[in-house]
Each structure stands twice: as C-alpha cells, then as structure tokens.
C-alpha positions as CSV (number, residue, x, y, z in Angstrom):
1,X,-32.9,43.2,17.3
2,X,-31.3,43.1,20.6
3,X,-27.3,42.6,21.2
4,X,-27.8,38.9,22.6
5,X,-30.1,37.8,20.1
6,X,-27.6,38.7,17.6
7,X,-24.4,37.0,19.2
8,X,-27.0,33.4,19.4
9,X,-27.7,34.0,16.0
10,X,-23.7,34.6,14.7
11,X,-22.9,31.4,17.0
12,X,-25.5,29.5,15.5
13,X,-24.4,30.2,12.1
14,X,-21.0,29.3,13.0
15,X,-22.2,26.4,14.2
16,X,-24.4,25.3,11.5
17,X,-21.0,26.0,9.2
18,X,-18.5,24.2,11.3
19,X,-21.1,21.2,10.6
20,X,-21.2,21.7,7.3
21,X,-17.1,21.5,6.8
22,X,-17.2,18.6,9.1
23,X,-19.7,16.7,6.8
24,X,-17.5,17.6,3.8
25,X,-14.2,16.4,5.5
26,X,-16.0,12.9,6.0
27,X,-16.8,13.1,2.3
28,X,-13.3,14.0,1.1
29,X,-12.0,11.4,4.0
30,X,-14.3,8.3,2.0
31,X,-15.0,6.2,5.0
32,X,-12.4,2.6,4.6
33,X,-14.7,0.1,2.8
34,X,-13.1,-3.2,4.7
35,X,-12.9,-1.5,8.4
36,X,-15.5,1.2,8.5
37,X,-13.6,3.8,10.2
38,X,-11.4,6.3,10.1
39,X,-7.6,6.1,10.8
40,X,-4.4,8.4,10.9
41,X,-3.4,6.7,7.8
42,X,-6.3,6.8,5.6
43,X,-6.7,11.0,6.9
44,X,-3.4,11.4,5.6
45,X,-3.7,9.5,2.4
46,X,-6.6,11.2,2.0
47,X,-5.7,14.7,2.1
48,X,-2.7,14.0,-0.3
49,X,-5.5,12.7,-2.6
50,X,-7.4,15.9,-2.4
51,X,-4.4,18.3,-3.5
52,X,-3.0,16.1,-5.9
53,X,-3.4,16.7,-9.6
54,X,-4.8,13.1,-11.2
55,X,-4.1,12.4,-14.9
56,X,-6.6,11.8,-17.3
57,X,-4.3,9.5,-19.1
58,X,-3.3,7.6,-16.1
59,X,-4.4,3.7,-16.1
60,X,-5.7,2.0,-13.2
61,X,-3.1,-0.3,-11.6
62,X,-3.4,-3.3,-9.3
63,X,-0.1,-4.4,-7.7
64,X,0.1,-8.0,-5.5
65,X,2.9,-7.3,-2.3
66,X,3.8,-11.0,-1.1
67,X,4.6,-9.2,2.7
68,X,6.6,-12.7,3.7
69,X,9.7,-14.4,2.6
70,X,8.9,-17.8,4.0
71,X,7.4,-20.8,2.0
72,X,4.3,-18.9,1.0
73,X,6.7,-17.2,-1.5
74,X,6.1,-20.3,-3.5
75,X,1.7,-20.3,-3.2
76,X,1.9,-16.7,-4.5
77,X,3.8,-17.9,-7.3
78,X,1.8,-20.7,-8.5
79,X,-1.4,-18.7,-8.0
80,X,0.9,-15.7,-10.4
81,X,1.3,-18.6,-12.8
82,X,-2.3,-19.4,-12.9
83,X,-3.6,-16.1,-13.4
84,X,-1.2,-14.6,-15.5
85,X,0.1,-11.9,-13.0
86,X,3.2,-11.6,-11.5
87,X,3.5,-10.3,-7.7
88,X,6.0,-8.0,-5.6
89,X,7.7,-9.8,-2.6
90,X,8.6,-7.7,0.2
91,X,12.3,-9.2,1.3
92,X,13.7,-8.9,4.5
93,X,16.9,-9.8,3.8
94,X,17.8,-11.3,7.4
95,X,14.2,-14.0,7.1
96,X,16.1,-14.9,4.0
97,X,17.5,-18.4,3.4
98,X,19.7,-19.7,0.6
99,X,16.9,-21.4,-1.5
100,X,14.5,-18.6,-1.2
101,X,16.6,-16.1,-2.0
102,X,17.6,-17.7,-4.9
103,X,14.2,-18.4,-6.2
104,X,13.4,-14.6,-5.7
105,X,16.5,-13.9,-7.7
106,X,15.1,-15.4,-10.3
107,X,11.5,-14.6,-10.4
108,X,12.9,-11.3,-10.1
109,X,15.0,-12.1,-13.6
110,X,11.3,-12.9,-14.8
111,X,9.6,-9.9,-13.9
112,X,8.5,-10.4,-10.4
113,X,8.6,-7.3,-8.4
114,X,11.0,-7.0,-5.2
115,X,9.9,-4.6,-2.7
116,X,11.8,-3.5,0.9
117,X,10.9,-4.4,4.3
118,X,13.7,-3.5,6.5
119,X,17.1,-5.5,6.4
120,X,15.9,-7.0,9.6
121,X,12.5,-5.8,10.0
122,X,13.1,-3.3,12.7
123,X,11.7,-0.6,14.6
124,X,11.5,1.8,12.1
125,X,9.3,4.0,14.2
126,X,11.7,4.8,16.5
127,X,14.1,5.6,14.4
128,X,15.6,8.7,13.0
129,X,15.8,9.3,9.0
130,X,19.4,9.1,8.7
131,X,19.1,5.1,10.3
132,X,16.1,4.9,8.3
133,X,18.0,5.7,5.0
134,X,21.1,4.0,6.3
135,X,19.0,0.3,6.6
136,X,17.5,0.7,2.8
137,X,20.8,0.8,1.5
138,X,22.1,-2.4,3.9
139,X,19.0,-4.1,1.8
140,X,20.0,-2.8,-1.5
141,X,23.7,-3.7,-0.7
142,X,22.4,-7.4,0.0
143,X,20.7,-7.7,-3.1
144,X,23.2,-6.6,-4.7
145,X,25.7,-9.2,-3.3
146,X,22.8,-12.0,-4.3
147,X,23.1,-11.0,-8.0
148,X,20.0,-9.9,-8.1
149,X,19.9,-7.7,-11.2
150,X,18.2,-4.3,-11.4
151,X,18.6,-3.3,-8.2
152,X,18.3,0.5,-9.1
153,X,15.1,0.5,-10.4
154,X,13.4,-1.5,-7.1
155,X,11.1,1.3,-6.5
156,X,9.1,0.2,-3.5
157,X,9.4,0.0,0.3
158,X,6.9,-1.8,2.9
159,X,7.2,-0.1,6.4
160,X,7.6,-2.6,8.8
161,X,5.0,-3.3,10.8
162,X,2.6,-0.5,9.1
163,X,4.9,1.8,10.8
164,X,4.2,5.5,9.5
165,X,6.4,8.4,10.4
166,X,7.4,11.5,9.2
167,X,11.0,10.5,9.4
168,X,10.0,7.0,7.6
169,X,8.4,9.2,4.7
170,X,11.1,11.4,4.3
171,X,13.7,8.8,3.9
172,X,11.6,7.3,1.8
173,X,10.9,10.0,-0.7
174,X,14.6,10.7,-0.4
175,X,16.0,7.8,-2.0
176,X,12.9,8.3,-4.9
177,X,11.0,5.1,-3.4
178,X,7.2,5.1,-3.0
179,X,5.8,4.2,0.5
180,X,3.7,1.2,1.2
181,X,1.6,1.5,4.5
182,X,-1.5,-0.4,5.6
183,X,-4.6,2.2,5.5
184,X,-7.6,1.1,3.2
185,X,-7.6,3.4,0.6
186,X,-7.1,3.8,-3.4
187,X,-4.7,6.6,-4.5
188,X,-5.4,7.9,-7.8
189,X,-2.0,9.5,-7.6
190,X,0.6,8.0,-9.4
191,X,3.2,10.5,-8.4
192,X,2.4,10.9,-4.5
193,X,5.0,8.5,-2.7
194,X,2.3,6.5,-0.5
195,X,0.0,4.1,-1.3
196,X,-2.2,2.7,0.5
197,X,-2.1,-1.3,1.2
198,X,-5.5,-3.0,1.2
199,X,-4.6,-6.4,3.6
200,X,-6.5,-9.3,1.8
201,X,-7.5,-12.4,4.3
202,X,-9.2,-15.3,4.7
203,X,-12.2,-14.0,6.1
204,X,-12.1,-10.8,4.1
205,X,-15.8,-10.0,2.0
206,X,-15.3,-10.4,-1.8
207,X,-17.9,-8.2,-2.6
208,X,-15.8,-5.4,-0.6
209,X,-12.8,-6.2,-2.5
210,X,-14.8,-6.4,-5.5
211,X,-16.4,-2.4,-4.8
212,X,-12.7,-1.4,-3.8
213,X,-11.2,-2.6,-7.3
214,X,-14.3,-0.9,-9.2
215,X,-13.6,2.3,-7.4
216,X,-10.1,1.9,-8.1
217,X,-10.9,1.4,-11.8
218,X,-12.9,4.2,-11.9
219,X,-10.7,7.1,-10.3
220,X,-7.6,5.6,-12.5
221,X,-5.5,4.8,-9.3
222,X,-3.9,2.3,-7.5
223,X,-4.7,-0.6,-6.0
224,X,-2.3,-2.6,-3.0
225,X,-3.5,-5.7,-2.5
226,X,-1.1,-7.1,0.6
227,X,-1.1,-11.0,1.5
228,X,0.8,-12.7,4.5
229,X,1.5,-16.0,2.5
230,X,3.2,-18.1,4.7
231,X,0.6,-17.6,7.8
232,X,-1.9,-20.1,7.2
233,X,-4.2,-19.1,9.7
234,X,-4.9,-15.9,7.6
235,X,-3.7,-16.6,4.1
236,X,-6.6,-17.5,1.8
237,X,-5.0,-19.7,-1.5
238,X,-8.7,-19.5,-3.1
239,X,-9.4,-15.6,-2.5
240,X,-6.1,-13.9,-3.5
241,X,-6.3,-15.7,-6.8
242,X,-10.3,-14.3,-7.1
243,X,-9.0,-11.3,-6.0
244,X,-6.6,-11.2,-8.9
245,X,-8.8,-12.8,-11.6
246,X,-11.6,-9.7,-10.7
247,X,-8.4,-7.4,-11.5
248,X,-7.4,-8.7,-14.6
249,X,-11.3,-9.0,-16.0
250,X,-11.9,-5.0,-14.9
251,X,-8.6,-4.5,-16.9
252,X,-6.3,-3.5,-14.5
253,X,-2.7,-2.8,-15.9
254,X,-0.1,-4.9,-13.0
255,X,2.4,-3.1,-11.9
C-alpha cells in the first residue's frame, strides 16, 4: 500500500474516533430536558457528575428555592401548607422589610429553609473571592441580628443572577456552602457543591417536569426546583403546587 493511501487511512480513522468521543460527550452531557441545548453550566455540572462517586444508599431529594423576598413569600407558603412540604427562601437581606423578615424568621423556626442571595444582590461576577466571601458573612451577620436561629447550619447560596465563576465557587465551597446556579440538570451527587436549579414557570411543560423528577428519582439525586413568586407574569400558583404533589407521590425525601 502506498505512503498516501496510508496517511488517508490513519486520518480517517482518527476521524471516525474523534466522532465517536464526540457522540459519547453528548451522551455523558444528557442534552437539558426544558431547553434542549447545551450550556456552560449544564457541561460543567455535567462533568462533575461523571467523576463523582454516587451512593447506593443515597435517597432522591427534591428541594423548593422561593428566589424572591417580596409578597410571593406568602403564595409559596400556603401552597407548602397545602402539600405538606416546606420550601427554602433565598433572602437578600437589603429587599427585606420588617414584616417579611419577620415571617421568614419564623417559618425558619418551623423548618423552612433559608438560603443566600447576596446581601444586596450584586455583581458577584465581577467580583473577586475575598468580596465574594466577605458579602456571605454581611448576610449571615444580618440574620443573625434578626434572631433568626440556626444560622450555622444555613447551608445553601443562590448566585445572583445565575452568576457562575470560579471565584463564586470557591468562596462558596470555602465557607462549606453548596452552590445553587440555573443549568437544567439533576446531580446525583450529594457531596459535589453545585446543584443545578430547574426554573419552574408558568408556561413550563408538566410532562417535562414530570420526566425530570422520574429521572431524578431514578439516579438518587437532587432535584432544584426554583420559582420567582412575587412576579406574576411568570409565577404559576397551580403548577408549582403540581410540581410538588408529583414529588411527594414519586417519594421524594424534601430537603
């Protein structure tokens, strides 16, 4: 066989093989149910999936982040009440007036979950991770100073504004929180610090929520089910309680 006959071959075969680890990357990647494509986010998530140990044991979880601290605080509640759930609100501390806050005190008392979003709900993705880390403790210092009890153990932080940074992730996994963002994806890792935040509105398909909690159920992972409650132009009153009712009948454990 002749010399250029055998270099078309060798790049043909590293062609054919550079397909075939493209095709499994798309697998691994699990194409977004809700927005058909591919994102930063969702790569990312992705790849922590694939190198991350998941535990037989684990338990499929389902968690409800309120992102608001307006009057929808109080819609979320009653649909809580309804189902038998309780949700996490994502507090900026600065959106916060006197009655709200002191409801979220004591929801939080009742097992209602408080979650960060920024003391003011700034431009985290500008910032470095000192500022970063600096601004989680200004919102634990404010709850704090609200009473709010067991501020230690407030585990989560929203990213404003679905910002995602390396500096944001590090001052995150610094202070031992776990990382909210906004791609579409279940994490069947407990232990990785992201999760992924499914965005739940009014004109979202219930059969796609309902194939995203199954395959959540499934790999034993995590489910983020995010709402913007006092938006009425997006906030659905009758979906996020159907989302929540599918949850609770597939048995997933709230966190």
């Amino acid at each position: 066989m002749s010399i250029p006959k055998l270099i078309i071959i060798k790049k043909l075969v590293l062609f054919l093989i550079g397909m075939a680890f493209l095709a499994l990357l798309l697998f691994c990647f699990r194409m977004p149910v809700i927005t058909g494509k591919l994102t930063g986010q969702t790569i990312y998530l992705s790849i922590l999936n694939s190198f991350h140990f998941k535990d037989d044991n684990a338990e499929a979880c389902c968690i409800l982040v309120d992102d608001d601290t307006g009057n929808g605080i109080y819609k979320i509640r009653e649909i809580c009440r309804r189902v038998g759930v309780k949700a996490t609100f994502a507090v900026v501390p600065t959106f916060l007036d006197s009655a709200r806050c002191d409801s979220l005190r004591k929801w939080h008392d009742e097992g209602y979950g408080i979650a960060l979003h920024g003391y003011d709900h700034g431009k985290w993705k500008d910032w470095t991770e000192d500022e970063i880390k600096s601004d989680i403790d200004k919102s634990l210092d404010f709850l704090r100073g609200k009473g709010f009890s067991g501020v230690e153990q407030i585990q989560l932080v929203v990213s404003p504004s679905f910002y995602n940074t390396v500096a944001i992730r590090r001052a995150v996994k610094s202070k031992g929180m776990k990382l909210v963002v906004g791609a579409n994806i279940v994490n069947p890792d407990t232990a990785v610090f992201q999760w992924g935040r499914l965005f739940l509105r009014n004109n979202a398909d219930m059969k796609d929520i309902y194939d995203i909690l199954v395959r959540a159920k499934h790999e034993k992972g995590n489910v983020v089910i995010g709402t913007h409650s006092s938006m009425d132009d997006e906030f659905s009153y009758e979906k996020t309680e159907e989302t929540l009712r599918m949850a609770v009948a597939l048995g997933f454990k709230f966190y």
